[in-house]
C-alpha positions as CSV (number, residue, x, y, z in Angstrom):
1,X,9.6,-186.2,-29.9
2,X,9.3,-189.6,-31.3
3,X,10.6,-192.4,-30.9
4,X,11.1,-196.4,-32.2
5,X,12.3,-198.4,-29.4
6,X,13.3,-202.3,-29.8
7,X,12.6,-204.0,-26.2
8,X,12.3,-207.9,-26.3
9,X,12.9,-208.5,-30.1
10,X,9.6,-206.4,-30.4
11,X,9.4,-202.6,-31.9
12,X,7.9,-200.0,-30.2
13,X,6.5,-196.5,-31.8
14,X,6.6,-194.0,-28.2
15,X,6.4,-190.8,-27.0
16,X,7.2,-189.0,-23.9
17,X,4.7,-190.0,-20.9
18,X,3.6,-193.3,-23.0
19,X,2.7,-196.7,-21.5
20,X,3.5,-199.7,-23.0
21,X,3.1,-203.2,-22.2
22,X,6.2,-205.5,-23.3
23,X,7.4,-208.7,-23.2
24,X,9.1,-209.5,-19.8
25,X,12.0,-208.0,-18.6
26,X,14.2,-208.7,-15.5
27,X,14.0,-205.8,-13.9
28,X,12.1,-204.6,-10.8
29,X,9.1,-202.4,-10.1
30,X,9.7,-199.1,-9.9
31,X,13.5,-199.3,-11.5
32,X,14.0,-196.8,-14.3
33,X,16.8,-198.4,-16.9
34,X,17.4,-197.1,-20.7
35,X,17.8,-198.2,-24.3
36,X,19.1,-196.5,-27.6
37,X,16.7,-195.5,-30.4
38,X,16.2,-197.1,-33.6
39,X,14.1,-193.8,-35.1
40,X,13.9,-190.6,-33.6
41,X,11.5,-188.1,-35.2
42,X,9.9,-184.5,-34.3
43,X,5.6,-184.4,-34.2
44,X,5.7,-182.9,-37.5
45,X,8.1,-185.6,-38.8
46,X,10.2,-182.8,-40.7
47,X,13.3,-183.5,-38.8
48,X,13.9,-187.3,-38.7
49,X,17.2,-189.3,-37.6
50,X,17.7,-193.3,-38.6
51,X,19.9,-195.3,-37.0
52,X,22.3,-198.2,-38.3
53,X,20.9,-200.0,-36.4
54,X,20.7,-197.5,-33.6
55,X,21.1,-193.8,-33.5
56,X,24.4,-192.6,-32.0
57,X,23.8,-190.7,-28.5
58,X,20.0,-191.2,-28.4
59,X,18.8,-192.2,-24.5
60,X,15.1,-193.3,-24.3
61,X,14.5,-193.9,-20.1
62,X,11.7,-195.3,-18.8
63,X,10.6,-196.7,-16.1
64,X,9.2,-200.4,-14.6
65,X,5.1,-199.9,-13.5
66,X,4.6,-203.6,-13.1
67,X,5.0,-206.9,-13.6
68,X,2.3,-208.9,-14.4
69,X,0.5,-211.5,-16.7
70,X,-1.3,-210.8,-20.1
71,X,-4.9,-212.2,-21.1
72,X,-4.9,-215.6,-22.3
73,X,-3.9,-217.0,-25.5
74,X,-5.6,-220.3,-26.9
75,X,-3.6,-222.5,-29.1
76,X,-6.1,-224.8,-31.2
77,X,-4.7,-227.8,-33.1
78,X,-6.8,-229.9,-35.8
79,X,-6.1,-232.4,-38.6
80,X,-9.4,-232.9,-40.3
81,X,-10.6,-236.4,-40.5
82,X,-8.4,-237.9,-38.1
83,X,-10.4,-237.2,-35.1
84,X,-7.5,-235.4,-33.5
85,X,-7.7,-231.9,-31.7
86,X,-5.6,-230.1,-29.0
87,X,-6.8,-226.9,-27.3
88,X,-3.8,-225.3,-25.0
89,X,-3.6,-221.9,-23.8
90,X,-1.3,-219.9,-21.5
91,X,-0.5,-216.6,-20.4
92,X,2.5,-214.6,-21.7
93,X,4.7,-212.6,-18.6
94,X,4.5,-208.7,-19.8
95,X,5.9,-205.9,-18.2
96,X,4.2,-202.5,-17.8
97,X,7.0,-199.5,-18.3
98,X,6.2,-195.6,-18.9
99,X,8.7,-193.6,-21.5
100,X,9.8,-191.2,-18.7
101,X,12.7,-188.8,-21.3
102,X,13.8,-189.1,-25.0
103,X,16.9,-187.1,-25.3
């Protein structure tokens, strides 16, 4: 089976045993939670269910790996001629989770 997922205003394309790094969520390590599915398909794709917006009865579980903080992202700023330039970067929180059922 597979699945769309929406976790953090982000979309999601998983399967059963995945891992997928998303923005942070307040949960801790080693919780399992759920969410509903946007998509649910077979591995063919021959049997496919769409949700408006979610599909009725679907339970994607997963579970929390870890919590942790992504590679870093530059921002660069420039106006040309005007001598001005601002280089900022940070580090986005993600959290690690592994799709443990899709029912």
């Amino acid at each position: 089976m597979i699945a769309v997922i929406e976790l953090g205003g982000n979309q999601f394309t998983v399967k059963k045993g995945d891992i997928v790094d998303v923005k942070k969520l307040a949960l801790e390590v080693g919780k399992k939670s759920s969410t509903e599915a946007l998509l649910i398909s077979d591995e063919d794709g021959k049997e496919t269910k769409v949700g408006t917006p979610t599909v009725e009865g679907s339970k994607i579980e997963f579970k929390v790996l870890e919590q942790f903080k992504g590679e870093k992202v530059r921002v660069f700023k420039m106006k040309s001629k005007k001598r001005y330039s601002k280089n900022v970067g940070f580090r986005p929180h993600l959290t690690k989770i592994e799709i443990t059922k899709i029912a």
